[in-house]
N, C-alpha and C positions, 0 to 999 in steps of 0.2 A: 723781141729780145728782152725788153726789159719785163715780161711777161716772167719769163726764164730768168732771170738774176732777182725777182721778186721770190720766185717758188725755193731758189739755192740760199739765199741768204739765212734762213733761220737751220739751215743745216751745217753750211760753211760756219756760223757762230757755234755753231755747238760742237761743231768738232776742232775749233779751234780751242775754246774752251777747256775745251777735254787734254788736249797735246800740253795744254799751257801746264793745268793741275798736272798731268805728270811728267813737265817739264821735258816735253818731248817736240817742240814745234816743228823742227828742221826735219823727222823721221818720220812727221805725222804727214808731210809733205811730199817727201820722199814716195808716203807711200799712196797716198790720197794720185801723186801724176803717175803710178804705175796701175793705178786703178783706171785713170784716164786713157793709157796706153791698151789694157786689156779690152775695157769697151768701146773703143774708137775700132778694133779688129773687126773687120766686118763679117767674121764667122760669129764669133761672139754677139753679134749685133744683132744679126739674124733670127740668133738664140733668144736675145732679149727682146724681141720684140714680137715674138712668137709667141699668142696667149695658149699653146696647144702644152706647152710647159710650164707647170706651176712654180711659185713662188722659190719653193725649196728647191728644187732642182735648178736654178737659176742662181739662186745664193751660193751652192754646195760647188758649183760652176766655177763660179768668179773667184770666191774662196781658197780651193785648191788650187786652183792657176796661182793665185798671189801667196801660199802659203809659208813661204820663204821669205817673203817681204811684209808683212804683217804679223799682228802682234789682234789679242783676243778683241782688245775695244775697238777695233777698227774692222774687222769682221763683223759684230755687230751692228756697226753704222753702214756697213753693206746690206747687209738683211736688214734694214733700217729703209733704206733707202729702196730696195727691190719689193719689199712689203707695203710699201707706200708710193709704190708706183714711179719713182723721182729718179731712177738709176738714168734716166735720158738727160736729168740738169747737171750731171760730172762733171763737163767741163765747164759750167758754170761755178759749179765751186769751187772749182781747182784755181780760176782768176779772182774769185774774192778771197779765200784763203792767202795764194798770193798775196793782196793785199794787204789786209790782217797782219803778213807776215812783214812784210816791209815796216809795218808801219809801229808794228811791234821792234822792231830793230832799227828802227829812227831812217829809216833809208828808201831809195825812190829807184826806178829803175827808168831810165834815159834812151830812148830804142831812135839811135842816129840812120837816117838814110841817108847814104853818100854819090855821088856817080864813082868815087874812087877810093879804094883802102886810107883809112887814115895811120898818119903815122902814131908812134907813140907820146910825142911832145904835143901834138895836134888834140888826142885823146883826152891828156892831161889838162890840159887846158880848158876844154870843154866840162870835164869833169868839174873841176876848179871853181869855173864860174856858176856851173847848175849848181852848184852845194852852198855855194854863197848864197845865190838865190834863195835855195831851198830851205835851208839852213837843214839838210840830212845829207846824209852821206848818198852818193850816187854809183849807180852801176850802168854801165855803159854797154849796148849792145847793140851791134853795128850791124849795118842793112847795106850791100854796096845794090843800086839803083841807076844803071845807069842811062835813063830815060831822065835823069836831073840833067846833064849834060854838064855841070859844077857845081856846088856850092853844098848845102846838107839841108837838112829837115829835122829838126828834134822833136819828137812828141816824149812830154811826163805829164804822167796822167791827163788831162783831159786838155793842157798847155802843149800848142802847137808853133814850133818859130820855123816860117818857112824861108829858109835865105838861100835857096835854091835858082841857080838863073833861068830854070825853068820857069817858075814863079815871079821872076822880077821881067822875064820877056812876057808871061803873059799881064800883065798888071800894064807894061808899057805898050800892049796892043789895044786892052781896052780904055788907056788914055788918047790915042789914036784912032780912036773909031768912036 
C-alpha cells in the first residue's frame, strides 16, 4: 500500500498544483472522483489492463466517457498517467488529493462509527470538540455499526478514540484473563 501512495504522491501534487494556479481545486476534484468512478467500472478495467490496447486507445477511452466533466489540463494528466503506466494508482490520488484538499481549507474530515443514528445536538457536539482539538473545522460522516453494540469510534486522520462498549467489554476481558 504505501508502495502505491509513494508512486500517486508526485502526481496528486501536481495536479493539485495545477487546480490551485487555476484556482479550480473543488472542480479539479470533482473531476479527478469521476475518473475514479470510470476506472473502478470493471469494463473499463478490463480495458486497461489489457496490453492488447495501446496507449491512445486507452486515453481516447477514458477521455470521451469524461468529456462532459473535464476540462483540456485534466485530460492531459489522463494521458499522463495511462502513458506512464500509473492509471492503476487513481484512487490513490484521489485520498491524497483529498487531503491537499482539506488541508488547503483548514478542515479535517471525522468518519464517526455508531451502533445507532446520531442525533443532531449529539453531531454538534462531537463536531464542537474535534475542532477545538483540531483547531480546523470538521466534517462529520457517519458509519451506523451495529456490531459496536453502544457507544461510537471516531477516526481523523490517523487519531483513533475508540469509546465503543465493544472496546471497553473487550479491554475488561483481557483484565480478566
Amino acid at each position: 500500500m504505501s508502495e502505491l501512495l509513494t508512486t500517486a504522491r508526485p502526481y496528486a501534487k501536481a495536479l493539485f498544483k495545477t487546480a490551485r494556479e487555476q484556482n479550480m481545486i473543488d472542480a479539479y476534484f470533482d473531476m479527478l472522483k469521476n475518473l475514479l468512478t470510470v476506472v473502478s467500472d470493471k469494463n473499463v478495467s478490463k480495458i486497461l489492463s489489457n496490453d492488447s490496447y495501446d496507449g491512445k486507445y486507452k486515453s481516447s477511452l477514458i477521455t470521451d466517457i469524461l468529456k462532459d466533466s473535464s476540462n483540456e489540463h485534466f485530460n492531459r494528466f489522463i494521458n499522463l498517467l495511462i502513458d506512464n503506466a500509473r492509471i492503476d494508482v487513481v484512487h490513490e490520488i484521489t485520498g491524497l488529493y483529498d487531503i491537499f484538499l482539506q488541508e488547503e481549507k483548514s478542515q479535517k474530515t471525522a468518519l464517526i462509527d455508531t451502533a445507532f443514528e446520531l442525533d443532531s445536538d449529539q453531531i454538534t457536539e462531537i463536531k464542537k470538540a474535534l475542532e477545538k482539538r483540531f483547531d480546523k473545522k470538521i466534517e462529520i460522516k457517519q458509519n451506523i455499526d451495529s456490531t459496536l453494540l453502544a457507544g461510537a469510534v471516531v477516526k481523523v486522520d490517523d487519531l483513533v478514540i475508540d469509546g465503543s462498549y465493544k472496546e471497553q467489554l473487550r479491554k475488561l476481558e483481557s483484565h480478566l484473563i
